[in-house]
C-alpha positions as CSV (number, residue, x, y, z in Angstrom):
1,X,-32.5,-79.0,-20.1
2,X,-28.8,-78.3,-19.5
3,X,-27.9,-74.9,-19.1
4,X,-24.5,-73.9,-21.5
5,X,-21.9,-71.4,-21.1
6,X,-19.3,-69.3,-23.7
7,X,-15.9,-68.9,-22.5
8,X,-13.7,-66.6,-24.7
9,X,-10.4,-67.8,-24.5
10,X,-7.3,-66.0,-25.0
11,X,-3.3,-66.6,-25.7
12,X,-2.8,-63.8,-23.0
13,X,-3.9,-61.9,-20.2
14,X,-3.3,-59.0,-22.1
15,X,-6.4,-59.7,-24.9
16,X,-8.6,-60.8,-22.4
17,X,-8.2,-57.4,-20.3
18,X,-8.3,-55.3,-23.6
19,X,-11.3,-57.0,-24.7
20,X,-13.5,-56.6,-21.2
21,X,-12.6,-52.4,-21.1
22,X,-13.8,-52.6,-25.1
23,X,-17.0,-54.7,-23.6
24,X,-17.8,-53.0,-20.5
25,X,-17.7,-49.6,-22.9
26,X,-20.5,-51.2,-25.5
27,X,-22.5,-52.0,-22.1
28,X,-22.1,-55.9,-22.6
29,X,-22.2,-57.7,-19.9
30,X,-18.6,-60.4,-19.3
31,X,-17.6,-62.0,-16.3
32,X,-13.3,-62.8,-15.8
33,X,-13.3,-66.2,-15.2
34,X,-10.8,-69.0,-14.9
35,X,-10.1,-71.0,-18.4
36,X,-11.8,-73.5,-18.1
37,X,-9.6,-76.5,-18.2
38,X,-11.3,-78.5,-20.7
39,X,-11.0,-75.7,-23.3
40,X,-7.5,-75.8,-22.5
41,X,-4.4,-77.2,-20.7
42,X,-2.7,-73.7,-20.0
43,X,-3.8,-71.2,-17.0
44,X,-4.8,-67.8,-17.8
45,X,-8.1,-65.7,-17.7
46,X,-11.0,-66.2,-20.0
47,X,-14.4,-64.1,-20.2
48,X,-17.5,-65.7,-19.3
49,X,-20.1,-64.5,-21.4
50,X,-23.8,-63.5,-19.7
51,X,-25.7,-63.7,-22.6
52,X,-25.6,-66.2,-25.6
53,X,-27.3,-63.4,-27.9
54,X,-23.9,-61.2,-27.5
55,X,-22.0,-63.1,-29.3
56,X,-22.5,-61.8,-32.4
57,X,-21.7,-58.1,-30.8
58,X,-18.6,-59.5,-29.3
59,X,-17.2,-61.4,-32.5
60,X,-17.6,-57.9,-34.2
61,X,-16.0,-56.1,-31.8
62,X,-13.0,-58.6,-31.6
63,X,-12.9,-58.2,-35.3
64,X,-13.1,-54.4,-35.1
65,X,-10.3,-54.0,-32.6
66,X,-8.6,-56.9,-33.8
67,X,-8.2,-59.1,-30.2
68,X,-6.6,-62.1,-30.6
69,X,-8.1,-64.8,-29.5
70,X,-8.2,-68.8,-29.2
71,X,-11.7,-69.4,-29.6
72,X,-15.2,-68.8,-28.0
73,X,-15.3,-72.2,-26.0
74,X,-18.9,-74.0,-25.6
75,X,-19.6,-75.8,-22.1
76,X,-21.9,-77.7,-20.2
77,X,-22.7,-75.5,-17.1
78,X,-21.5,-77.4,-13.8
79,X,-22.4,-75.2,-11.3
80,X,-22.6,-76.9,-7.9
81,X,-25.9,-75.1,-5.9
82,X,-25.2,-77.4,-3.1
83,X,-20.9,-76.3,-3.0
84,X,-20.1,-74.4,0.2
85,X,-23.5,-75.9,1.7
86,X,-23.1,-77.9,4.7
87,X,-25.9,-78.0,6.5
């Protein structure tokens, strides 16, 4: 079974970092990550989220504090285990 991840993708840096303090206060566990490129062409930080049964929690708080946002982006997970392995 593939493993997916949710990327919360932002118009700006400043969201993103707005929305982690708000996160990290409720206790809800985020990760800064890189956009992924697929979700969209520009650079700029996005928020990995650890667990799929937040979501609801963090679409309320986004409401709540009004954080603008792009969209929460759905991925296939295409984690390497063997990257930085070499022997």
């Amino acid at each position: 079974m593939t493993e997916k991840e949710y990327y919360i993708i932002f118009p700006n840096v400043e969201n993103g970092l707005r929305l982690n303090e708000l996160l990290k206060a409720e206790k809800i566990s985020v990760t800064i990550a890189p956009t992924p490129r697929e979700a969209t062409k520009c650079c700029g930080i996005s928020l990995l989220i650890k667990n799929v049964n937040d979501i609801p929690i963090i679409k309320k708080c986004i409401a709540d504090n009004k954080i603008d946002i792009i969209n929460i982006f759905e991925t296939v997970n295409k984690k390497d285990p063997m990257r930085n392995k070499f022997c």
